[in-house]
C-alpha positions as CSV (number, residue, x, y, z in Angstrom):
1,X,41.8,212.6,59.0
2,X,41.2,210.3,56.2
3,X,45.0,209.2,56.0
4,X,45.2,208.4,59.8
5,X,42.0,206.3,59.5
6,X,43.4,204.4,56.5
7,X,46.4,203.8,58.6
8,X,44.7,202.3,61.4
9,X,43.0,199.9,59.1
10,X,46.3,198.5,58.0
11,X,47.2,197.3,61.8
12,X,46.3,199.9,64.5
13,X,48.1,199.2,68.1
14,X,48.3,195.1,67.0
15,X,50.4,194.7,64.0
16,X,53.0,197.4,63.4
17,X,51.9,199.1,60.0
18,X,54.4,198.0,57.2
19,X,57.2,200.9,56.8
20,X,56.5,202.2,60.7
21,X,58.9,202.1,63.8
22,X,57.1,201.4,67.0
23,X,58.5,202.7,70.1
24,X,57.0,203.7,73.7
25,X,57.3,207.6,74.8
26,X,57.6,207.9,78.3
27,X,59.1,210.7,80.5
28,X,59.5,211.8,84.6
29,X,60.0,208.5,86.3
30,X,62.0,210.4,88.8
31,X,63.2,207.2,90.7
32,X,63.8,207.7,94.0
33,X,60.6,210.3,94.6
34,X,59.4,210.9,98.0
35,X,56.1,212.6,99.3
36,X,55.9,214.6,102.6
37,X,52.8,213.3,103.2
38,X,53.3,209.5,102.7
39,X,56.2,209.6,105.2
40,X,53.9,210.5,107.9
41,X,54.1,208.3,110.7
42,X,55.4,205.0,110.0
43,X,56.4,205.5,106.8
44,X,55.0,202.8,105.3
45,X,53.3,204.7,103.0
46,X,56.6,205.9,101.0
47,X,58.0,202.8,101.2
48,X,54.9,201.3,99.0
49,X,55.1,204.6,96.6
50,X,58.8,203.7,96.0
51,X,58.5,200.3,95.3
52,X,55.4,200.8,92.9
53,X,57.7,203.7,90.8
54,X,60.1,200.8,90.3
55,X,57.2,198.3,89.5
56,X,55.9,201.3,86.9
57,X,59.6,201.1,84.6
58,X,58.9,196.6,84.6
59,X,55.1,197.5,83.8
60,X,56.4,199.7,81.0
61,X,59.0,196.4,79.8
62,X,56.1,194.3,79.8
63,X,54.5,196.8,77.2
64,X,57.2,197.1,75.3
65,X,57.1,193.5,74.7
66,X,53.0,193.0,74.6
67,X,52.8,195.8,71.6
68,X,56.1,195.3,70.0
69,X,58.0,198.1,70.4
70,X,61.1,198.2,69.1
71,X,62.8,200.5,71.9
72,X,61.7,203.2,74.8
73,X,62.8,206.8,75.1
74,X,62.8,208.3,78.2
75,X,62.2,212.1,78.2
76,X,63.8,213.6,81.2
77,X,63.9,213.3,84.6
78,X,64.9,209.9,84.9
79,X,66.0,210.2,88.5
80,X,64.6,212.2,91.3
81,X,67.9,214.4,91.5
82,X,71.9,213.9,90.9
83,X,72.4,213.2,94.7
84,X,69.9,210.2,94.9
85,X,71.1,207.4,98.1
86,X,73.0,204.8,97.2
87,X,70.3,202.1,97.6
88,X,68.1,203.8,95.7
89,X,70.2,204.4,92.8
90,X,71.2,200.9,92.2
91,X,67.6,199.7,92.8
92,X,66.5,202.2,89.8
93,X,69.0,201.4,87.5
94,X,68.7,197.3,88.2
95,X,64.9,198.2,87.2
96,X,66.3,199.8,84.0
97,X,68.7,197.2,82.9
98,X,66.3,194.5,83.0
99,X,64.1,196.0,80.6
100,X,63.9,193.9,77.6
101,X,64.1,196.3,74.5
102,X,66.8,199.2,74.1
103,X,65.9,202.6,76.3
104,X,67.7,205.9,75.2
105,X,67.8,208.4,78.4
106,X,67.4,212.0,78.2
107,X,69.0,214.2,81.4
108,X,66.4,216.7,82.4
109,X,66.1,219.1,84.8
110,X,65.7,217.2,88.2
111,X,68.9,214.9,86.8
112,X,70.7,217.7,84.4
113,X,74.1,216.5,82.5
114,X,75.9,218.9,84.9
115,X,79.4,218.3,86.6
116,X,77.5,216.5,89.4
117,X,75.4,214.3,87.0
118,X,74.4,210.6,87.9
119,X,75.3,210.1,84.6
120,X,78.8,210.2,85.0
121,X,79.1,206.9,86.4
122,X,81.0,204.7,85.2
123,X,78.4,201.9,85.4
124,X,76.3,204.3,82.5
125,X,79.6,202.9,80.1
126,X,79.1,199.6,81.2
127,X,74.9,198.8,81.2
128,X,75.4,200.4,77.4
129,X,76.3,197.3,76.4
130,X,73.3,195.8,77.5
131,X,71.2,198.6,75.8
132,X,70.9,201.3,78.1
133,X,71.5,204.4,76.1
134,X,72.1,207.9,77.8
135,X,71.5,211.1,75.2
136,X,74.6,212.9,75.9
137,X,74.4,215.1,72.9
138,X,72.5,216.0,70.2
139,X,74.1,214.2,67.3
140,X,71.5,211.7,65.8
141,X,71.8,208.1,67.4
142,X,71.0,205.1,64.6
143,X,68.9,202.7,66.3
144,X,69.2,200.4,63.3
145,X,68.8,201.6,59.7
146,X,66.4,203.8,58.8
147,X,65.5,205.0,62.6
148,X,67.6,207.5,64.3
149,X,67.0,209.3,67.6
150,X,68.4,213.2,68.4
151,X,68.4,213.8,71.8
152,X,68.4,217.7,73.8
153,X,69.5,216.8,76.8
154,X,69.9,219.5,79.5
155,X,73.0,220.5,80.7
156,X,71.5,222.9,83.8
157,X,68.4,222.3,85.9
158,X,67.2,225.9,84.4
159,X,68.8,226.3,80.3
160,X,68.7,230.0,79.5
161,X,68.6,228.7,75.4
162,X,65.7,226.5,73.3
163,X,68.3,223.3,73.0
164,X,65.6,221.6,71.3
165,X,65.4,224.5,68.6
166,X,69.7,224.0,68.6
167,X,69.6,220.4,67.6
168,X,66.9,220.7,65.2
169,X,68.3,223.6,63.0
170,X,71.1,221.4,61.2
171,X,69.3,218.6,60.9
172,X,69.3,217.2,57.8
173,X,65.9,216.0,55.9
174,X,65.9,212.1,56.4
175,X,63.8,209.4,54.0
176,X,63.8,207.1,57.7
177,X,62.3,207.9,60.9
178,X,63.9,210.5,62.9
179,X,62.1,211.1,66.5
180,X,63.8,213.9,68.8
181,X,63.8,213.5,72.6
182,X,63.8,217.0,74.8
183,X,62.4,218.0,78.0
184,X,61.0,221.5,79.5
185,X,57.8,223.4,78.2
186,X,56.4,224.3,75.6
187,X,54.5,228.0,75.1
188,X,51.1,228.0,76.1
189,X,51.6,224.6,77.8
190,X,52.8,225.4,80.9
191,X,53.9,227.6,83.2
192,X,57.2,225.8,84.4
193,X,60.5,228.4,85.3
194,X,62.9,228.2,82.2
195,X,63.3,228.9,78.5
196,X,60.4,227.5,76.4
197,X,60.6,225.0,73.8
198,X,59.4,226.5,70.0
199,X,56.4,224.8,68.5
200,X,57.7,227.0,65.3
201,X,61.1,225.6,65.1
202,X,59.6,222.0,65.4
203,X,57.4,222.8,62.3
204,X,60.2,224.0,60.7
205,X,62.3,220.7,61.1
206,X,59.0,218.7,60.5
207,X,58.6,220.5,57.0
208,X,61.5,219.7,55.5
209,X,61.5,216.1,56.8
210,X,64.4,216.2,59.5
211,X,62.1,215.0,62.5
212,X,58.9,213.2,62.6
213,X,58.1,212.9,66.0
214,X,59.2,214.9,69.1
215,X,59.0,213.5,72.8
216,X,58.6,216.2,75.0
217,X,59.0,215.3,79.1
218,X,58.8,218.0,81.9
219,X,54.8,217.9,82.3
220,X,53.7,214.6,84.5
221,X,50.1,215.0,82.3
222,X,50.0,213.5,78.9
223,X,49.0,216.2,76.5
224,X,49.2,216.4,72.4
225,X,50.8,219.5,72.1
226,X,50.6,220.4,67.7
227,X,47.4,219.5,65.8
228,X,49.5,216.4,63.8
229,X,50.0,214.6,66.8
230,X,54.0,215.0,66.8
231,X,54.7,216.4,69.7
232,X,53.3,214.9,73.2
233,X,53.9,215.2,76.6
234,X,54.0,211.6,77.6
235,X,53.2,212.1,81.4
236,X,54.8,210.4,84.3
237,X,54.1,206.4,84.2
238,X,53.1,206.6,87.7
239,X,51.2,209.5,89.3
240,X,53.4,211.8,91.2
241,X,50.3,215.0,92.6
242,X,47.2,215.4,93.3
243,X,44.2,215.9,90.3
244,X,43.8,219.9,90.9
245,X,47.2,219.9,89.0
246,X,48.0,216.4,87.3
247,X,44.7,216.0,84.8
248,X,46.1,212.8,83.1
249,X,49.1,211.0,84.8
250,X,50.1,207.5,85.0
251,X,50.6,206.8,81.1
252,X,53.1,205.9,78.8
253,X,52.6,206.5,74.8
254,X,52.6,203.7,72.3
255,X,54.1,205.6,69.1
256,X,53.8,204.1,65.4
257,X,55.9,206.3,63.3
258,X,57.0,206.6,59.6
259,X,58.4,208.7,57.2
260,X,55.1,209.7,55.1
261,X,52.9,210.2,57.6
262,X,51.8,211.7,61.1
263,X,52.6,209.0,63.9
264,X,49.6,206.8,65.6
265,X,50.1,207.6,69.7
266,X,47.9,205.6,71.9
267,X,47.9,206.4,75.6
268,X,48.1,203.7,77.9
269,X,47.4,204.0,81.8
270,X,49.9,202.1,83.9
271,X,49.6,204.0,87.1
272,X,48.6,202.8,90.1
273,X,47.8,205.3,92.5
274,X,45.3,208.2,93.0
275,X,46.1,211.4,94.4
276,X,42.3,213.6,94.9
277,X,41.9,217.4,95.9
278,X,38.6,217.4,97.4
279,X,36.7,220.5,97.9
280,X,33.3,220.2,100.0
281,X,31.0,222.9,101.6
282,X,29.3,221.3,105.0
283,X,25.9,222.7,106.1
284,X,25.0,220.4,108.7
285,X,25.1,216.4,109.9
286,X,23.5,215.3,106.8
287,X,26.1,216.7,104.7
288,X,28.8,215.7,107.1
289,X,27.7,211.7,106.8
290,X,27.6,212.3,102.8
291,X,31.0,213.4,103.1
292,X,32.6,210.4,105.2
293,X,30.2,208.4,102.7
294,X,31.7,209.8,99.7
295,X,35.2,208.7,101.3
296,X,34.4,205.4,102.5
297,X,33.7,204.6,98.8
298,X,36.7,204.8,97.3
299,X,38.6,201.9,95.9
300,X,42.1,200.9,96.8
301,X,42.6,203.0,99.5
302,X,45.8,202.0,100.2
303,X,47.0,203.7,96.8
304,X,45.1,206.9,97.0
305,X,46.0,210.1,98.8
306,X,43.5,212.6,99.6
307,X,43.8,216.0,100.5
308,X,40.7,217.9,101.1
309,X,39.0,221.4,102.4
310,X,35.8,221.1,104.1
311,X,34.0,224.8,104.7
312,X,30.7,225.4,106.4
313,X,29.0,225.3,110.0
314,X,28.2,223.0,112.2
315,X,26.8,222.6,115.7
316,X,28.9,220.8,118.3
317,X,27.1,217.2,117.8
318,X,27.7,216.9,114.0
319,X,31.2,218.4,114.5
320,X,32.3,215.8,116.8
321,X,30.5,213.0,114.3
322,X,32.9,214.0,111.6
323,X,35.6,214.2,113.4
324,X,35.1,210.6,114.7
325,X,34.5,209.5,111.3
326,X,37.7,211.1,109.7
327,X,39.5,209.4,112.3
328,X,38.5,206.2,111.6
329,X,38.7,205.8,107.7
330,X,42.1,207.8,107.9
331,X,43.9,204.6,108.4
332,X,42.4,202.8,105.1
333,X,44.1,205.8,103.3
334,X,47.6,205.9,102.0
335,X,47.3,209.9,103.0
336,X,44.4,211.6,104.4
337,X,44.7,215.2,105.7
338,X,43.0,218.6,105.4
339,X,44.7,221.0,103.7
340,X,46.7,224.0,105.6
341,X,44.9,226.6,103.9
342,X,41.0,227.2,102.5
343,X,39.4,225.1,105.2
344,X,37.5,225.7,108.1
345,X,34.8,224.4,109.8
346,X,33.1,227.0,112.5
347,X,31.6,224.9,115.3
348,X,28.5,226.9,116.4
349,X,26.6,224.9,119.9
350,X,23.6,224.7,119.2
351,X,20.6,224.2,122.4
352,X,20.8,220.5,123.2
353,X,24.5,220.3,122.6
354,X,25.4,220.1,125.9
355,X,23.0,217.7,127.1
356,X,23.8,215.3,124.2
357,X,28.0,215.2,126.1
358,X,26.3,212.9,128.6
359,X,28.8,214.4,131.3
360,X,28.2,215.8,135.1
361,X,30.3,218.1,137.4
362,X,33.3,220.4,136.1
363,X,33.1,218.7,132.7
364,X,29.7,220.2,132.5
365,X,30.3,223.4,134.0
366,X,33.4,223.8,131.4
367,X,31.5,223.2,128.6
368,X,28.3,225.9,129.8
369,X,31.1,227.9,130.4
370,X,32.7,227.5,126.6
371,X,29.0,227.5,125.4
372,X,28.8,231.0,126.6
373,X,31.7,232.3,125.4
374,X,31.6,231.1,122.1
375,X,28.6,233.6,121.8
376,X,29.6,236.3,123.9
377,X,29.7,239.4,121.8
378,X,32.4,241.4,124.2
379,X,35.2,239.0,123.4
380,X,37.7,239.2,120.1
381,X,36.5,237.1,117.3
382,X,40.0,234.6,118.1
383,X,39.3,234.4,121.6
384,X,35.2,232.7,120.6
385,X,37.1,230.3,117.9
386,X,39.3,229.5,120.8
387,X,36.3,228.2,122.9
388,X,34.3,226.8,120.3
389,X,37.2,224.7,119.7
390,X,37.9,223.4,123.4
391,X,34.1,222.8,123.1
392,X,34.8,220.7,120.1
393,X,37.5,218.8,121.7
394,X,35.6,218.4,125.2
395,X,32.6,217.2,122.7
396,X,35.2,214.4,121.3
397,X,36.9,213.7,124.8
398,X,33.4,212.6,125.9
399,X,32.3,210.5,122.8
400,X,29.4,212.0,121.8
401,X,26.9,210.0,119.9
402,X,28.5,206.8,120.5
């Protein structure tokens, strides 16, 4: 703990500590993402989403050149899959070219180094030249004397072998900086489908000075994953599901690294959108109007998704309150919608209900006529939810409590 203060005395995240390589971590940009539920409708949605990945790669250039950094590593997943569109494709990689420092790509999973990989281009040969590095193998890449990078790229969307633990085992020991790039999970980590990478067999190359940092992508959460601080998940740059299973997306690491010492990672939040899970129990109006409250004070609501489960009772005036209410925020949302499962509200009419409709004639007699079945113990549970909800809409046909 000492040595890492000392360290951050001599320069921290401003000047580059004398002897270290700075470099950003980043991982799971999968250009070329889309989301079922921001192509609802219009689409207009997606079409933001996909513009703001692109905007999260020159965020991350800007970075690079704010803090220094000599170069940015890309963990897997660089693309949203082998078979992206055309357009989308050569918008990514324009994105990728313009950076201003070197980048070193790692295939992953959801773009593997297969027989169908995007990486076969031809244009991957050309844009080298202009720094854009793909990790093809695992043979140590010089990035200029003294700093080398050993990539593990992944050859099939599921490895049945640790290629991590492959390229790490002949490693030589190195007086420079050595930092290895992989993707997948490690044990205890995660809970992904495929082989697991080894905490042990990173030690291993750690101890005898073959690797100093590792750069793990596959998780979209940035997470420390040994207790030196070598080994991170960096997290996707821009956040790609909702909080109930992304903790901490939307980063990119800052890495100082050197030979005689654990590395300095500082996570930075680039991301621009919000995905919430929202879980809420509703016992009557009151909690109802907290609800579309709680809602209507979110910021940016055009770059927030929100998925939610309401449970509870209520009687046909608050029901048809919340209903208005959900419709009319839903458009200030980039995504609003209740979730398929774990969510139900039970309408139950309560006396006074039916006068508060303000309707006359058959409307009137319909909704006595639902009243009473909704309560009518001879019927099947399905067939009283069947008229408590065409009460609920008649309730929202007429506008109540306008």
């Amino acid at each position: 703990m000492d040595e890492q203060r000392d360290w951050r005395s001599e320069g921290g995240h401003g000047d580059v500590p004398e002897g270290a390589v700075r470099f950003l971590h980043t991982s799971d940009w999968q250009l070329g993402m889309t989301r079922w539920f921001l192509k609802e409708g219009d689409g207009e949605a997606q079409a933001r989403y996909s513009a703001d990945r692109l905007e999260a790669v020159r965020r991350i250039g800007r970075l690079a050149q704010e803090r220094g950094a000599e170069f940015i590593v890309v963990a897997g997943d660089v693309f949203e899959s082998n078979t992206l569109p055309e357009r989308d494709f050569q918008r990514s990689l324009d994105a990728i070219r313009e950076l201003p420092v070197p980048v070193y790509l790692l295939p992953g999973n959801h773009d593997a180094l297969d027989a169908t990989s995007v990486y076969h281009r031809r244009v991957f040969d050309e844009v080298a030249q202009k720094g854009v590095h793909v990790l093809r193998d695992s043979e140590p890449v010089e990035v200029r004397p003294g700093v080398e990078i050993v990539g593990a790229p992944l050859t099939s969307r599921v490895p049945d072998v640790d290629l991590l633990a492959e390229a790490l085992e002949d490693l030589e020991p190195t007086g420079g900086v050595r930092v290895a790039v992989a993707h997948g999970q490690v044990a205890g980590f995660g809970a992904e489908v495929g082989e697991t990478l080894s905490l042990e067999a990173i030690a291993a190359a750690v101890d005898k000075r073959a690797v100093h940092y590792v750069a793990v992508g596959d998780s979209h959460s940035a997470q420390q994953l040994d207790d030196d601080g070598r080994v991170w998940f960096s997290g996707s740059p821009e956040t790609t599901d909702y909080d109930d299973k992304e903790k901490n997306s939307g980063t990119v690491l800052v890495v100082d690294a050197r030979p005689d010492r654990a590395p300095l990672v500082e996570a930075v939040h680039i991301g621009q959108w919000h995905f919430r899970a929202m879980d809420r129990d509703i016992a009557d109006v009151e909690d109802a109007r907290a609800w579309l409250d709680e809602l209507r004070m979110l910021n940016d609501k055009s770059r927030t998704c929100v998925k939610y489960s309401l449970r509870g009772t209520l009687n046909l005036v608050a029901d048809a309150e919340l209903k208005r209410g959900l419709r009319e925020i839903e458009p200030s949302f980039a995504a609003l919608y209740r979730r398929a499962s774990g969510s139900e509200i039970t309408v139950v009419p309560e006396d006074g209900d039916i006068g508060a409709l303000g309707v006359n004639g058959f409307p009137l007699d319909a909704a006595e006529r639902l009243k009473t079945r909704t309560a009518d113990p001879a019927l099947a549970e399905e067939d009283r939810r069947t008229a408590a909800d065409a009460l609920a809409l008649l309730a929202r046909l007429a506008g109540t409590g306008k």
